[in-house]
C-alpha positions in Angstrom: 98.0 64.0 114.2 100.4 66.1 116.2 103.9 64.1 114.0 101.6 64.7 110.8 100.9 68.4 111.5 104.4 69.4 112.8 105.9 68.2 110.1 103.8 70.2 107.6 104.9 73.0 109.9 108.7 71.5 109.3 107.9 71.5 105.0 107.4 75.4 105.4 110.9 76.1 107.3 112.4 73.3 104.7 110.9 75.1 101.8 111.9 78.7 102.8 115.9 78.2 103.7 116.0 75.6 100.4 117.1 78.3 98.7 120.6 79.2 100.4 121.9 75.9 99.5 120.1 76.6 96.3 121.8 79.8 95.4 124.4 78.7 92.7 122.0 77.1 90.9 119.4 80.1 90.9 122.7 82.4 90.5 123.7 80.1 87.1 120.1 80.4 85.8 119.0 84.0 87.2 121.7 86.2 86.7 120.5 86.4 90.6 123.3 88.4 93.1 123.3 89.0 97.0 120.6 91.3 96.5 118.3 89.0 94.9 119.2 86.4 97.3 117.9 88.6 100.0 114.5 89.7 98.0 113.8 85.5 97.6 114.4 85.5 101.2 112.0 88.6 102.2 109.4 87.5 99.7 108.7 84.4 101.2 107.3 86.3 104.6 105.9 89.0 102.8 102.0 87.9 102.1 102.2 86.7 106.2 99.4 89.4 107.3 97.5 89.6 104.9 97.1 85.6 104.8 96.8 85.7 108.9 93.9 88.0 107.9 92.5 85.6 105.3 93.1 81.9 106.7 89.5 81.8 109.0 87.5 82.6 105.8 89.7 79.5 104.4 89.3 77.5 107.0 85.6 78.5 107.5 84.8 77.3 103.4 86.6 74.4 103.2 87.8 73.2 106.6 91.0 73.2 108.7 92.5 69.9 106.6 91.8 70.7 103.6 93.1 74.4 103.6 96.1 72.6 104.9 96.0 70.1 102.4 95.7 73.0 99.5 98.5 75.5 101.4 101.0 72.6 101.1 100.2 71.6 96.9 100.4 75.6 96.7 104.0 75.2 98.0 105.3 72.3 96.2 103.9 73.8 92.7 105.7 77.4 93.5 109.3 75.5 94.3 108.6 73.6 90.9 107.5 77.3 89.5 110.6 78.8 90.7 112.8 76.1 89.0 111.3 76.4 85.9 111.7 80.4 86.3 113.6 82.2 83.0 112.8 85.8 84.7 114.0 86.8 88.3 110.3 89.2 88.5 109.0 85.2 87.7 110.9 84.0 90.5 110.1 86.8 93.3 106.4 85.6 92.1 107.0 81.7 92.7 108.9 82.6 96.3 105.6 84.9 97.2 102.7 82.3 96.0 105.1 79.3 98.5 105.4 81.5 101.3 101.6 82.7 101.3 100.9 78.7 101.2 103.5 78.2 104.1 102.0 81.1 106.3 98.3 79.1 105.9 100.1 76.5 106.9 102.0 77.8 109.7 98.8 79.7 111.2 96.2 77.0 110.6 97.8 73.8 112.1 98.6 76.0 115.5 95.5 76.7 115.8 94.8 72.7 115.0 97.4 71.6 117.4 96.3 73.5 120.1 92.4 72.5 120.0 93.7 68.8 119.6 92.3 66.4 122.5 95.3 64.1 123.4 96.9 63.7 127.0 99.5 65.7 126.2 99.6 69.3 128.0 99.2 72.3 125.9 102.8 73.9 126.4 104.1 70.4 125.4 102.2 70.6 122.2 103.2 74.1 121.5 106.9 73.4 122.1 106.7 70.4 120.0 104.9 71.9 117.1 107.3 75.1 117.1 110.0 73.4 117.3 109.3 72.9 113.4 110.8 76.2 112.4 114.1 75.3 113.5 114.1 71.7 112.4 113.0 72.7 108.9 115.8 75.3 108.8 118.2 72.6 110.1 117.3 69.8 107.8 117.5 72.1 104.9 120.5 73.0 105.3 121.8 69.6 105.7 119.9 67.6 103.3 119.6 69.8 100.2 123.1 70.8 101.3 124.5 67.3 100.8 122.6 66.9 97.5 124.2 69.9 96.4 127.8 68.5 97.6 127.2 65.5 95.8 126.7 66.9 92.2 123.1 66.4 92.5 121.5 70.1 92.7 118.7 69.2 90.0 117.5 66.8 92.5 117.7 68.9 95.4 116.2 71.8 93.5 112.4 69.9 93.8 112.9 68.1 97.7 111.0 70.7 99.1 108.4 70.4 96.4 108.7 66.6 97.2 108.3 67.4 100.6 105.4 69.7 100.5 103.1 67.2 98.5 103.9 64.4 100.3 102.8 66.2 104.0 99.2 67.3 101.9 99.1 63.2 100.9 99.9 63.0 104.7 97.4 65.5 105.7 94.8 64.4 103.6 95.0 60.9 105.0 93.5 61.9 108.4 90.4 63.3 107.1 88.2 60.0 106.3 88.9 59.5 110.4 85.2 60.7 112.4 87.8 60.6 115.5 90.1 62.6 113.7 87.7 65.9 113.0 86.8 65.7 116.5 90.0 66.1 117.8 90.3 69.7 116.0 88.8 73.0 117.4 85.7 73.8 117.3 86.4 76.7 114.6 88.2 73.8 111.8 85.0 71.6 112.6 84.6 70.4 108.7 82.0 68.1 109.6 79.7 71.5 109.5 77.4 72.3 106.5 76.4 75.4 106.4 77.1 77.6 103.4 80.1 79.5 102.4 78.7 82.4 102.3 77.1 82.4 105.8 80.2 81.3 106.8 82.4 84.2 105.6 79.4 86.7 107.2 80.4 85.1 110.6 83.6 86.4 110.5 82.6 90.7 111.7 85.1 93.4 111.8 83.9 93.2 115.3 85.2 89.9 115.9 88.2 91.1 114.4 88.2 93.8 116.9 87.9 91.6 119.9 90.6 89.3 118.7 93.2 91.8 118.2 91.9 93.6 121.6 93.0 89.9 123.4 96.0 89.2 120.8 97.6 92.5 121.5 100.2 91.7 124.6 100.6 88.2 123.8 101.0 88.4 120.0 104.0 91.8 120.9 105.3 89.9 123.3 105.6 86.3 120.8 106.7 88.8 118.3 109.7 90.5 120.2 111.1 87.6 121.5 111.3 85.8 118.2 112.3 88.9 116.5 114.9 89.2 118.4 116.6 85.7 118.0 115.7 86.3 114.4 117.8 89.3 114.0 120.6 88.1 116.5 121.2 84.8 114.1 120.9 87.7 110.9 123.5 90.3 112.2 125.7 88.0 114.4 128.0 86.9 111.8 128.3 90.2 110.3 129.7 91.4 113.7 132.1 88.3 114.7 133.7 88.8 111.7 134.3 92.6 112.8 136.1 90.9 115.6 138.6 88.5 113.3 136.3 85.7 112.4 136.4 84.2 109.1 133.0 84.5 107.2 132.7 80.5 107.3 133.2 80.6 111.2 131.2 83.6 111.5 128.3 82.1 109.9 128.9 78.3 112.0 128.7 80.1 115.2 126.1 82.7 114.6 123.8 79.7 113.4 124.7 78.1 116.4 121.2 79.2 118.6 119.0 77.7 116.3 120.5 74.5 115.9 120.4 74.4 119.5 116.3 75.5 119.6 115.6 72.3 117.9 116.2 70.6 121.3 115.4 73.6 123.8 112.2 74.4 122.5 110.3 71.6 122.5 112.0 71.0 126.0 110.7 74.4 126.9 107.5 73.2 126.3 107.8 70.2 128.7 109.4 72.0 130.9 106.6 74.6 131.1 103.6 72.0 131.6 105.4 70.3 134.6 107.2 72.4 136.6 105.9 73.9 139.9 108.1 77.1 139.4 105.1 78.4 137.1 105.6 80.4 133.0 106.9 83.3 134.3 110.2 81.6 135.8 110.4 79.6 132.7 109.8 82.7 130.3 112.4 85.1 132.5 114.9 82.2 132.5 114.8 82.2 128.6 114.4 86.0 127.7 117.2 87.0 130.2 119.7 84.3 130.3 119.7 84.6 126.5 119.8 88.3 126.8 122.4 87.7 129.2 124.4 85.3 127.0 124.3 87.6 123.5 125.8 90.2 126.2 128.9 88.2 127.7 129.4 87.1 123.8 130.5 90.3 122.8 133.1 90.7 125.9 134.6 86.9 125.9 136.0 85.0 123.6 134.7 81.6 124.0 132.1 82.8 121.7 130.6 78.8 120.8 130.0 78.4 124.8 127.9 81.7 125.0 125.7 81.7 121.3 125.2 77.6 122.7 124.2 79.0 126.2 121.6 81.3 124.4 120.4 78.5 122.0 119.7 76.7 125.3 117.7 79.1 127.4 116.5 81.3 124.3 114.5 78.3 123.3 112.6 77.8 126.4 110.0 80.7 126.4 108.2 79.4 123.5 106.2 76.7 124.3 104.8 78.7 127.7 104.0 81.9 125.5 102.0 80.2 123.3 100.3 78.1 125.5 99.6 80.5 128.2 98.4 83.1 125.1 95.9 80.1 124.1 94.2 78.8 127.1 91.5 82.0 126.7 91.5 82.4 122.9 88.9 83.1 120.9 88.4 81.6 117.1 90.6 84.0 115.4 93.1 84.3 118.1 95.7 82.4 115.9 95.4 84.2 113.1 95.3 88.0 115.1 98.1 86.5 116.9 100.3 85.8 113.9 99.1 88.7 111.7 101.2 90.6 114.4 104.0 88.3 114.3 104.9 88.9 110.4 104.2 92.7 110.5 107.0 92.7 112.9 109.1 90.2 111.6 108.5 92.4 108.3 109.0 95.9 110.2 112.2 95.2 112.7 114.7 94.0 110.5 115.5 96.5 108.3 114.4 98.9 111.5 117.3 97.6 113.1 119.4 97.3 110.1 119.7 100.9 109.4 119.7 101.7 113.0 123.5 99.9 112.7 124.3 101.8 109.5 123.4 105.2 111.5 125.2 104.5 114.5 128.8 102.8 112.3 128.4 100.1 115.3 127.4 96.6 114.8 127.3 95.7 118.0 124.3 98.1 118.7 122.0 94.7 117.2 123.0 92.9 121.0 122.0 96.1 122.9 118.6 96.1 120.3 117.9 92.3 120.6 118.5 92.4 124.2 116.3 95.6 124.9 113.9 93.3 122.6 113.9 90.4 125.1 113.6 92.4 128.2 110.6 94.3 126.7 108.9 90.6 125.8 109.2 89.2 129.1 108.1 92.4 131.1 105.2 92.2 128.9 104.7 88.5 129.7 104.7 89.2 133.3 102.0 92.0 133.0 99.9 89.6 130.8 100.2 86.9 133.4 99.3 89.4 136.5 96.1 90.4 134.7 
């Protein structure tokens, strides 16, 4: 169940970079430039809260695997939708409906994962399973990348939509299994038959309330520190190429982190349910060396040595914020927790964006994503002393 559900994870990050490999195709057939580029991008995050809000009533109707199951058949019929698109407003539409399917996704088999009863620990399971973000982004680029090299972008134009169907067949499987519903959480229990509409009262504003009371410090501090990585593997390229990198190097080496989280995050998480030297060592290690890394990339030149260094410890925080955010949650934890995540994954960017158009400087996005970082683990250590 844990493969099963991290890969559906993985189908989401597949589906959403699918499209930079994809972009002389939808250039050819759109009319699309840079700027539509980057409103596909954006568009795919864009329904996050508002589905982070939604996903318990979903899960509270129909069960944990079968939202799942839907979310995923949601995704694959918006990639073929976007294919068949003859308007880029038709498009922009498509990208929306996948991403809304990929943030159910993303928020509901967390929650799965982490109310699974198996002998691994919880950090290992939260390392594991987030590791899916940068292995989807990863075998995108490689796989509908190669497709692409080889003449064969019509074919690669539907993988993700492949993809995503064949992870709800996947999901779908485990359902007929009795042991398989008791392993999830309490709050995805399908087995329960009460109506929908008794279910949807359950969820109060004041339950609402108390979730986002507990969510508040751990969902900011998971939001800064991936925010920042986020923006530091956006803007980095931009700003080696201010120092005399080509754009093709540029880009290489500023992707070079998360390549590199595909290995130090689930490590992270490991790391953080065995060692004696507790989170908070873990979680300073990660937000500070990395810090410390962006910083000594600016000033030396050995620039793959420092963005591998930060791939390395950046990575390790994640599987001991999640896990330590979990072990008191309530039911709607997850989806509180994430509702935060894409307001500011939808706020920060361009925040920090114009921030480097007011000052002229582009390296002001190190001193941001590195006052980012130290803010997240000070906030971790306050959350831990409470």
């Amino acid at each position: 169940m844990l493969a099963i559900l991290t890969m559906s994870r993985t189908a989401v990050a597949f589906q959403f970079q699918s499209i930079t490999p994809l972009f002389s195709r939808l250039h050819d057939a759109l009319a699309f430039n840079e700027t539509g580029f980057g409103m596909l991008l954006g568009c795919y995050m864009a329904p996050g809260a508002l589905v982070a809000i939604a996903s318990p009533s979903f899960v509270r109707n129909y069960g944990a695997l079968r939202t799942v199951c839907g979310a995923l058949i949601v995704m694959g019929a918006s990639q073929i939708g976007l294919m068949l698109s003859v308007k880029p407003e038709l498009a922009y539409l498509m990208r929306m409906l996948g991403g809304a399917g990929g943030c159910v996704v993303y928020i509901v088999t967390v929650d799965m994962v982490a109310g699974l009863k198996t002998a691994a620990r919880m950090s290992s399971r939260m390392g594991i399973v987030a590791s899916s973000w940068p292995l989807g982004n990863a075998l995108s680029l490689v796989l509908i990348g190669g497709l692409v090299s080889a003449s064969m972008i019509e074919t690669a134009a539907y993988v993700p939509a492949v993809f995503a169907i064949l992870m709800a067949l996947l999901v779908a499987s485990m359902s007929p299994r009795p042991q398989s519903v008791q392993a999830i959480s309490a709050t995805s229990d399908s087995a329960t038959r009460i109506s929908s509409e008794k279910r949807l009262k359950e969820i109060s504003l004041n339950e609402w309330k108390k979730a986002f009371a507990s969510t508040l410090i751990p969902g900011v501090t998971f939001a800064l520190y991936n925010v920042s990585f986020v923006v530091f593997s956006s803007f980095t390229p931009a700003l080696l190429q201010t120092q005399g990198y080509t754009l093709a190097a540029a880009s290489s080496i500023g992707s070079l982190p998360m390549w590199i989280f595909v290995v130090s995050v689930p490590a992270g998480g490991i790391l953080a349910g065995r060692s004696r030297l507790g989170d908070k060592y873990l979680v300073g290690l990660g937000c500070l060396g990395g810090g410390a890394c962006m910083a000594l990339s600016y000033f030396f030149e050995d620039k793959v040595l420092w963005y591998t260094l930060s791939g390395l410890l950046g990575g390790l925080p994640t599987g001991a914020m999640l896990a330590g955010a979990a072990r008191n949650r309530q039911a709607l934890f997850f989806p509180a927790l994430f509702c935060i995540f894409f307001i500011f994954l939808l706020v920060f960017p361009p925040v920090l964006g114009a921030l480097i158009s007011f000052t002229g400087q582009m390296h002001s996005i190190l001193v941001c994503c590195i006052a980012l970082l130290v803010t997240a683990f000070l906030l971790f250590c306050r959350e831990k002393s409470q």
